[in-house]
C-alpha positions as CSV (number, residue, x, y, z in Angstrom):
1,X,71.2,103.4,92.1
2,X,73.3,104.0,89.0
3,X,76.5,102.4,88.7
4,X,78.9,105.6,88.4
5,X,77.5,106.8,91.7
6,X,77.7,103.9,93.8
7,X,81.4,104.2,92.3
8,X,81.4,107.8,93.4
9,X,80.4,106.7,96.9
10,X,82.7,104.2,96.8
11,X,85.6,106.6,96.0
12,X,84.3,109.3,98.8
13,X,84.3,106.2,101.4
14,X,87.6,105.2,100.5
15,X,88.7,109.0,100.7
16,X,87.3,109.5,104.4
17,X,89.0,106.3,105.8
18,X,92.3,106.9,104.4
19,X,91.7,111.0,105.9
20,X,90.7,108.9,109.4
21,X,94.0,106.6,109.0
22,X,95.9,109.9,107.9
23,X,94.7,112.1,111.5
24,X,95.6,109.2,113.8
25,X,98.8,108.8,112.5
26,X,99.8,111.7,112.7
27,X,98.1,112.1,116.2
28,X,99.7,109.2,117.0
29,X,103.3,110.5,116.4
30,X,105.3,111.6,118.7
């Protein structure tokens, strides 16, 4: 694996997690 696209995956990770944090706070919220 290639360093730019473990980078790449790395970035798209980060990206769904912070999508995931985003939904439950705002399903969260009152």
């Amino acid at each position: 694996m290639t360093f730019k696209r473990k980078i790449l995956y790395f970035k798209a990770f980060l990206n769904m997690v912070f999508g995931c944090m985003l939904m439950l706070e705002i399903i969260e919220s009152p």
